[in-house]
N, C-alpha and C positions, 0 to 999 in steps of 0.2 A: 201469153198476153204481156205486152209489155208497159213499163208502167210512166208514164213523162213525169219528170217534176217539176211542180211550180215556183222553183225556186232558180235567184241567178244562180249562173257555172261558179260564177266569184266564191257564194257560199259551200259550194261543194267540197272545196280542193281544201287540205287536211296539212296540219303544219304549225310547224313556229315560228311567227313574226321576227323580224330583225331585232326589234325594240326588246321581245322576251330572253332572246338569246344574249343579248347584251346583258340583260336585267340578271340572268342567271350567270353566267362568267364573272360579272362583277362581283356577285355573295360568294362565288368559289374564291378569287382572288382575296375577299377579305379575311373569309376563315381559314386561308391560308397563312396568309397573314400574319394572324392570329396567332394561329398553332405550332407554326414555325420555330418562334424563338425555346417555346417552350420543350419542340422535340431536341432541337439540338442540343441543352444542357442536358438532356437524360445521359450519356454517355461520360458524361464528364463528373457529375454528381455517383453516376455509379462508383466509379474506380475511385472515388473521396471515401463513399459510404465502407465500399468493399476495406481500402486500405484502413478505416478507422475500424472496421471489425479484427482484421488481421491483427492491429497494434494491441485492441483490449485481449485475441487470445494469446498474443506473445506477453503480455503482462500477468495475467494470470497463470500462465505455464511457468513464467519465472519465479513468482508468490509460493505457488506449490514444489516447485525445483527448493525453492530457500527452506521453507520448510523442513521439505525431506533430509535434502543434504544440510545443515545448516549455513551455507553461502553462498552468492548468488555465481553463477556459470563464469568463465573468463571469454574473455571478447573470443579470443581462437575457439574456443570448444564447444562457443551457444549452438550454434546450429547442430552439431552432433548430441549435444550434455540435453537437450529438450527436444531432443526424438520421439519420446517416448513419451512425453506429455501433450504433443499434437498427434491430431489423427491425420495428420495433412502433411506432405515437406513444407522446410523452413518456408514461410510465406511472402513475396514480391512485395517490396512498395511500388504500388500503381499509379502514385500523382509525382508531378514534379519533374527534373530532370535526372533523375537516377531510380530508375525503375529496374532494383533488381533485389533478391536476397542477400545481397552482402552485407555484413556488419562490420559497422567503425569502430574505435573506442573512443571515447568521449569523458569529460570530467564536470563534475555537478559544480554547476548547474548546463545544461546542455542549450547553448546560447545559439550558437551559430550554424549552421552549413556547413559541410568541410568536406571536400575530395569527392569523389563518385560511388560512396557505398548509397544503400536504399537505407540504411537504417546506422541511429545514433544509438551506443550502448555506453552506459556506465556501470561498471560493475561494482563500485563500493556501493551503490544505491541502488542497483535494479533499475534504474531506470531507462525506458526504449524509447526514443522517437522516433520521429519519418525522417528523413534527410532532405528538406526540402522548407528554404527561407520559409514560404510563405504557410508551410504546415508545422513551423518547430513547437508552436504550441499546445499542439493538440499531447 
């Protein structure tokens, strides 16, 4: 038995209007939008966080080197002399333009930038930084 309906063909046909599909593209474009600016700092805030964890365990490995030995490692020896106090090799600076494990020597106070090592060291002070203007403060 078949069954007719009383309804127009118009209402039958199954779909989304032009006006919805616009309506929906436009909220994807804004949440995109949106979300954009915020993914692309993720990469960039990583290797800041990372490199700021890497300088406090290279600080701390130096504090306990001093201890031990009573004076801080020489610029030539640091990466060998605090072997044994990372459980890690010497570790990269990640931000800036010299992204690597090498160590400078540096005199206190550690002001400026200098050459292509990843890291600023003073050894009358213990003191390490990043090699890179806009991180010498940290």
């Amino acid at each position: 038995m078949n069954r007719v309906s009383n309804r127009p063909a118009s209402k039958n046909r199954r779909g989304f209007t032009l006006v919805e599909l616009v309506i929906v593209v436009l909220v994807l474009g804004i949440l995109a939008a949106v979300a954009t600016p915020k993914m692309v700092n993720t990469a960039s805030n990583a290797r800041i966080s990372g490199t700021k964890q890497s300088l406090m365990v290279l600080r701390d490995a130096l504090e306990l080197y001093k201890a031990q030995v009573g004076s801080y490692p020489t610029q030539a020896t640091i990466a060998t002399s605090l072997a044994s106090y990372l459980n890690t090799p010497f570790p990269s600076n990640n931000v800036g333009t010299n992204t690597n494990a090498n160590v400078a020597a540096a005199t206190s106070p550690i002001a400026a930038a200098t050459g292509t090592t990843g890291w600023l060291y003073d050894q009358a002070t213990g003191e390490i930084r990043v090699n890179d203007s806009s991180a010498i403060t940290w």
